[in-house]
C-alpha positions as CSV (number, residue, x, y, z in Angstrom):
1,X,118.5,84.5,141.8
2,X,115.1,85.0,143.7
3,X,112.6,86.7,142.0
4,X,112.1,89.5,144.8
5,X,111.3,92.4,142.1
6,X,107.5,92.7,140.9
7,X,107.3,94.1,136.8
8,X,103.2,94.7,135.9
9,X,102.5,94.9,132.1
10,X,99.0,97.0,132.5
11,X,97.6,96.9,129.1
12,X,97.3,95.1,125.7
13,X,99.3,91.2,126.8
14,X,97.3,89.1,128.8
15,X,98.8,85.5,127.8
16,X,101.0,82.8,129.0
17,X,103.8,86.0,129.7
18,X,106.2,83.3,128.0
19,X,108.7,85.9,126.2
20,X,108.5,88.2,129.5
21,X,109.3,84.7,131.7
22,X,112.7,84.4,129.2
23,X,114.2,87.7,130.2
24,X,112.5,88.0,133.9
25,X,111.3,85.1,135.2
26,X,114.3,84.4,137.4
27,X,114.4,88.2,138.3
28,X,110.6,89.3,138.9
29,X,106.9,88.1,139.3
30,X,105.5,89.6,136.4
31,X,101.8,90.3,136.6
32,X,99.5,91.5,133.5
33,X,96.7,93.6,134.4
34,X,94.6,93.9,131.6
35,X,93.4,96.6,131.0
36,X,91.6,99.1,128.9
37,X,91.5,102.6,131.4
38,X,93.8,104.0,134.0
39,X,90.9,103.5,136.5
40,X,91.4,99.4,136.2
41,X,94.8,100.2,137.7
42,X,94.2,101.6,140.9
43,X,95.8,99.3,143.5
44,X,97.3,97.0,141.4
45,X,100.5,99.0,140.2
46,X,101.9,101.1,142.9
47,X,104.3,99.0,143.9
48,X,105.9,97.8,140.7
49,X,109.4,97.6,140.5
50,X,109.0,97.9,136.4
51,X,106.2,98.7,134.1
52,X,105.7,97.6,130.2
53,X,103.2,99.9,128.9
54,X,101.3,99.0,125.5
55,X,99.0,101.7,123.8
56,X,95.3,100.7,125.0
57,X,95.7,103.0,128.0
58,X,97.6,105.7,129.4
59,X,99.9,106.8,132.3
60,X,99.1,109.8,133.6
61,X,100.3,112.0,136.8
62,X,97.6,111.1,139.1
63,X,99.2,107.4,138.1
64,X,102.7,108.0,138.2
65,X,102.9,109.8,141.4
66,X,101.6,106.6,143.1
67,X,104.3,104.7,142.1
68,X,106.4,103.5,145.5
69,X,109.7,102.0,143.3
70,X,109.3,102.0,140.0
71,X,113.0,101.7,138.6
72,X,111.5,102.3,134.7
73,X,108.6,102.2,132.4
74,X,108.8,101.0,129.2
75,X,106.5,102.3,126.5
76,X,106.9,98.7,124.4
77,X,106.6,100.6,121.0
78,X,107.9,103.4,119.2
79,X,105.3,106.3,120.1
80,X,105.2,107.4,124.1
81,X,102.8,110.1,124.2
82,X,100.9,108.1,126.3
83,X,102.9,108.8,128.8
84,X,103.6,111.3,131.5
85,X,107.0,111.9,130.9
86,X,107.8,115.0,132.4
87,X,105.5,113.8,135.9
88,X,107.9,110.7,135.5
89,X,111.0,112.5,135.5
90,X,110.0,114.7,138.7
91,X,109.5,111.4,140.3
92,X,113.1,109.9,139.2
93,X,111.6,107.8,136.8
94,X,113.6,107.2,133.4
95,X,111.0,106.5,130.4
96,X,112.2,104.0,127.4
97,X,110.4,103.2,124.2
98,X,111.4,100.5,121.8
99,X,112.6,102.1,118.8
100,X,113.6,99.4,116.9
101,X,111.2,96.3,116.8
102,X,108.7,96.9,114.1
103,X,110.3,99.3,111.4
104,X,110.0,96.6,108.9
105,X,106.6,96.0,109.6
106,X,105.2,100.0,110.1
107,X,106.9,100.0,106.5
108,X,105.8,97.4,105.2
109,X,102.1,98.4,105.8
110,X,102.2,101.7,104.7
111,X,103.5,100.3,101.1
112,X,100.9,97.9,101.5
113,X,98.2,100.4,101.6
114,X,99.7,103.0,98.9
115,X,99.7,100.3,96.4
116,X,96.3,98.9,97.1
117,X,95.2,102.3,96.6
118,X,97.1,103.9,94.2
119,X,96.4,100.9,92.0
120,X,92.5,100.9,92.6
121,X,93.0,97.2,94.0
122,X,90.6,98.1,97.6
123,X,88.3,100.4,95.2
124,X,87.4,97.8,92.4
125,X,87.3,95.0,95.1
126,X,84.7,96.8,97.2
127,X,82.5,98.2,94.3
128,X,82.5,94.4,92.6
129,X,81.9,93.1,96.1
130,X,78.6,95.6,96.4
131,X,77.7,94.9,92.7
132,X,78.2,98.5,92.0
133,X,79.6,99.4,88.2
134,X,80.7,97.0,85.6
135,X,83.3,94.4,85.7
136,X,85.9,96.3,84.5
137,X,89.1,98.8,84.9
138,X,86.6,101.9,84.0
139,X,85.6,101.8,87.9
140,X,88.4,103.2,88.8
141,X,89.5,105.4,85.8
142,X,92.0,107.4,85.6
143,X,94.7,105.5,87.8
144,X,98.4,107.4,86.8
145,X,101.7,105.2,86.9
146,X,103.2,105.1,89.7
147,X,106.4,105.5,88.5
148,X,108.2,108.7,88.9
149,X,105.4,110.8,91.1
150,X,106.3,111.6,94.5
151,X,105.7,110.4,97.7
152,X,106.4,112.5,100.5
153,X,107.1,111.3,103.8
154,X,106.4,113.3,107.1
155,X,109.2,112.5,109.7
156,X,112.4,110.6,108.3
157,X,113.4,108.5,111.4
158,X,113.7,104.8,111.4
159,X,110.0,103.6,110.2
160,X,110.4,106.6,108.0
161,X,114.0,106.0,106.0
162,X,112.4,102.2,105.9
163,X,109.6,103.6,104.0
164,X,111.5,105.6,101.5
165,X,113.7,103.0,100.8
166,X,111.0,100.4,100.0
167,X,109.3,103.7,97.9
168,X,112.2,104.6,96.0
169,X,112.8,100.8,95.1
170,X,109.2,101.3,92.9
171,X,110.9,104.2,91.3
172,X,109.2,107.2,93.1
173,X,110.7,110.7,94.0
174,X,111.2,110.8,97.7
175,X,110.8,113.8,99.1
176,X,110.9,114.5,103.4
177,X,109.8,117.1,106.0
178,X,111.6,116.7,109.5
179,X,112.7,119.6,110.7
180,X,114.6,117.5,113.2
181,X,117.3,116.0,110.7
182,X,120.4,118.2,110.1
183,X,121.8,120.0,107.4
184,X,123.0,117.4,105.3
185,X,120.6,114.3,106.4
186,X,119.2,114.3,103.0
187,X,122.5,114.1,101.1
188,X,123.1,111.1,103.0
189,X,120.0,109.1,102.9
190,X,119.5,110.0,99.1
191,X,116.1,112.2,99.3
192,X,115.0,115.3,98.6
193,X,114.4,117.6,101.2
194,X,111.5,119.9,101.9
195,X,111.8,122.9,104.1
196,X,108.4,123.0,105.3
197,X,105.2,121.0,105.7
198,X,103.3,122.9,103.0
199,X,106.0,122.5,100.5
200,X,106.0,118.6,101.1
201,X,102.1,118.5,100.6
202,X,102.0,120.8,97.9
203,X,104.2,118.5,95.3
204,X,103.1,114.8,96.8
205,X,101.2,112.8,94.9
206,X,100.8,110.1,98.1
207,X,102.1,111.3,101.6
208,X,102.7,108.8,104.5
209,X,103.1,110.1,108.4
210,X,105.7,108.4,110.1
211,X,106.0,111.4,112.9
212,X,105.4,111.3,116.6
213,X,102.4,112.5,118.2
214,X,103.9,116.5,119.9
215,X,102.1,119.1,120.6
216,X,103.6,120.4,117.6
217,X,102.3,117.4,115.5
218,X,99.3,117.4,117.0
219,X,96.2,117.8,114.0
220,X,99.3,118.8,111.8
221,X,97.2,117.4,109.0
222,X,93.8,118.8,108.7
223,X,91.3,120.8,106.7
224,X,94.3,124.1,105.7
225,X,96.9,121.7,105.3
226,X,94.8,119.0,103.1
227,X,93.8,121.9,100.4
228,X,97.8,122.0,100.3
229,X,97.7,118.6,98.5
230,X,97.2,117.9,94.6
231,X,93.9,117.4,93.6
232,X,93.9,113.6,93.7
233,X,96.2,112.1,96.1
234,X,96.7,109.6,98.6
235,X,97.1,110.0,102.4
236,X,98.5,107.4,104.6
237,X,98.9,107.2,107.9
238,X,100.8,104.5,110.1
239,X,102.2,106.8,112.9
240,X,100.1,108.5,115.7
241,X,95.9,108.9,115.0
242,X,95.8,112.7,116.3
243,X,98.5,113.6,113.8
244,X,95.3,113.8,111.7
245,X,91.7,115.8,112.1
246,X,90.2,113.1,110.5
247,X,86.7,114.6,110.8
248,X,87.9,116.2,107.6
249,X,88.6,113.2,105.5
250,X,85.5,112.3,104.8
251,X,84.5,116.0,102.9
252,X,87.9,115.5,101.1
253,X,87.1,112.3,100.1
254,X,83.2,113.1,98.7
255,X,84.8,116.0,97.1
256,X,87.6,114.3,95.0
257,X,90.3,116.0,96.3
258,X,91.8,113.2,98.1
259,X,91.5,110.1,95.9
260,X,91.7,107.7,98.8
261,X,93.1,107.4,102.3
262,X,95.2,104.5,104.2
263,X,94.7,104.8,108.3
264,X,96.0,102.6,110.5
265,X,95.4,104.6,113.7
266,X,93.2,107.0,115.4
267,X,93.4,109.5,118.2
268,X,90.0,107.1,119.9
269,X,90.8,103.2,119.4
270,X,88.7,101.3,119.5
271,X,86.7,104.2,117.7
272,X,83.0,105.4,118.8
273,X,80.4,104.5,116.3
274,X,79.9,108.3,116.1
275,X,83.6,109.1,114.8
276,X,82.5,110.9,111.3
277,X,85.6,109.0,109.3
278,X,84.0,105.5,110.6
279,X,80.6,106.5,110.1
280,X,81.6,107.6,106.5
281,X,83.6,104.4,105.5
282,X,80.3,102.2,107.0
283,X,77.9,103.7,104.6
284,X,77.5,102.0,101.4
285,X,76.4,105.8,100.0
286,X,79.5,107.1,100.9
287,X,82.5,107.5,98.7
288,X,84.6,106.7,101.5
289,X,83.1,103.0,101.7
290,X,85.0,101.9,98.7
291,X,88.2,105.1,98.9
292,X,89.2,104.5,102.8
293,X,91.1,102.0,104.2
294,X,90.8,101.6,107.8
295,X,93.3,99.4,109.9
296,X,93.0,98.9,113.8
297,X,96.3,99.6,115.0
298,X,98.1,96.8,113.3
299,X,100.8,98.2,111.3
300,X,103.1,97.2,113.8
301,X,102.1,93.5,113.5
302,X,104.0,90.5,113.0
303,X,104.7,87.6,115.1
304,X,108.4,88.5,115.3
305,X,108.1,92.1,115.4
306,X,105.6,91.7,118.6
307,X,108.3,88.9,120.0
308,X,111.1,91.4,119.3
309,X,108.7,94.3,121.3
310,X,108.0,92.3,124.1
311,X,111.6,90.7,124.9
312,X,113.2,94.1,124.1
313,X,110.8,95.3,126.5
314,X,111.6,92.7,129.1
315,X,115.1,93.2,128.4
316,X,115.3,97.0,129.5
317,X,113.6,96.5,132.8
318,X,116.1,93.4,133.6
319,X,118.7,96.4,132.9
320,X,117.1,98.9,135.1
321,X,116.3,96.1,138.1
322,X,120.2,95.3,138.3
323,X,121.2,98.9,137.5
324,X,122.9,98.7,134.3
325,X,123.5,101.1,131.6
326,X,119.9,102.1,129.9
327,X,119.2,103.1,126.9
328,X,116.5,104.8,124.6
329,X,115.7,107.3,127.6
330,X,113.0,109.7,126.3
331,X,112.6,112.2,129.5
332,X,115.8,112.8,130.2
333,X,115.5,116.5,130.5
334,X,112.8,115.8,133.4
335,X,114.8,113.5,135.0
336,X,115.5,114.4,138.7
């Protein structure tokens, strides 16, 4: 089989292409572009047959409707708001993420960073590291067992079930907000449900995101909805940066009301130097320097959960290129 097909990954992979060559290489040059802004793109993607999008960079309209013969782009990840998808539909375009390759991972890193929190195990490292305090538990007095509080999870899809699971196995009272799940979801999966975002906040003792970004998630969590939260609790946040005004973190971190804060993503990566939460968790004067736990997009990461991205990936656009059945279509309603 020739490879008469061209497939351009335009962000984020910029090796050898080795899992890509598996599924494609007797299929499709494949070409990685490299970059970090839809600008670095012009001439150098219109004429893709296939396109495996990361999340440094976006795909907008002005983007899309250059594309000659794109057959299908991939979103290789479980969040696609960086993507036209509606402009891609009016252009015949089907738009897939992978749901599936790093749900172990995403959940594995948001119990990661409740427990290093909830625990005081980032707070007492930093303050011994800065010779702050004395060498002791009173640094971070009074942690609460863990045991029995509840931990509330916004959006109860794959990452998020994962998550529940792994907190329930510590012994904690799960409790969900997803409007999306039906009647009867919560039966089934074993957790409580809440009927609205406030009632969620309002009884968790740690809450971890594990939405999409929608215009409907959009700043969902911010300065109203943080006063929701007990005095005291933990915020974590593995799913989409803008699901949180996180110019408000650092008040609600100075203040006490949030006890500490897990984030994994932001709605700027890599952040300015200006961004208030960064600027807050740089300064040694800052509570926030020893509270916040700030990850750069690498919840995801493992070196089979980015194999499994890359070859599931791979594997869609071989589907689309010989017109087989696809799957995990997310703009199907634009589709024309």
């Amino acid at each position: 089989m020739s490879n008469n097909y061209r497939v351009v990954i335009p962000d984020f992979i910029n090796d050898d292409l080795a899992p890509e060559r598996e599924v494609l290489g007797d299929l499709a040059a494949i070409v990685a572009c490299d970059a970090y802004s839809e600008a670095e793109l012009v001439g150098r993607i219109e004429d893709a047959d296939g396109i495996m999008l990361y999340h440094n960079l976006s795909l907008t309209e002005a983007t899309i409707n250059q594309l000659n013969r794109c057959k299908l782009i991939v979103r290789c990840g479980v969040g696609f708001d960086n993507v036209d998808r509606r402009a891609a539909g009016a252009r015949g375009i089907p738009v897939a993420n992978v749901p599936d390759y790093g749900t172990e991972e995403v959940a594995d890193s948001a119990m990661a960073m409740m427990l290093t929190l909830v625990r005081g195990v980032h707070q007492m490292n930093s303050t011994l590291r800065s010779k702050i305090g004395p060498y002791s538990y009173s640094q971070v007095v009074p942690l609460q067992r863990l045991r029995g509080k509840t931990f509330g999870i916004i959006g109860l899809g794959r990452i998020g079930m994962a998550t529940a699971h792994r907190a329930k196995a510590f012994g904690m009272d799960v409790v969900f907000y997803d409007p999306y799940q039906a009647d009867g979801y919560d039966k089934a999966v074993g957790c409580r449900r809440a009927e609205s975002l406030e009632e969620l906040l309002r009884q968790s003792y740690v809450v971890s995101i594990h939405c999409p970004l929608t215009d409907e998630t959009r700043e969902m969590i911010g300065a109203e909805s943080l006063r929701w939260m007990p005095r005291g609790s933990y915020l974590i946040n593995t799913a989409r940066g803008a699901v949180v005004d996180t110019s408000v973190l650092p008040e609600a971190l100075a203040s006490g009301h949030l006890a500490a804060a897990g984030i994994d993503v932001l709605a700027e990566e890599p952040p300015s130097d200006d961004n208030p939460l960064v600027a807050a968790w740089r300064d040694p004067n800052h509570i926030a320097h020893h509270r916040l736990i700030l990850n750069p997009h690498a919840a995801f990461y493992s070196e089979q959960g980015l194999r499994d991205m890359r070859v599931k990936g791979a594997t869609a656009i071989r589907k689309a290129l010989l017109g087989e059945p696809l799957r995990n279509i997310v703009n199907r309603e634009w589709l024309t």
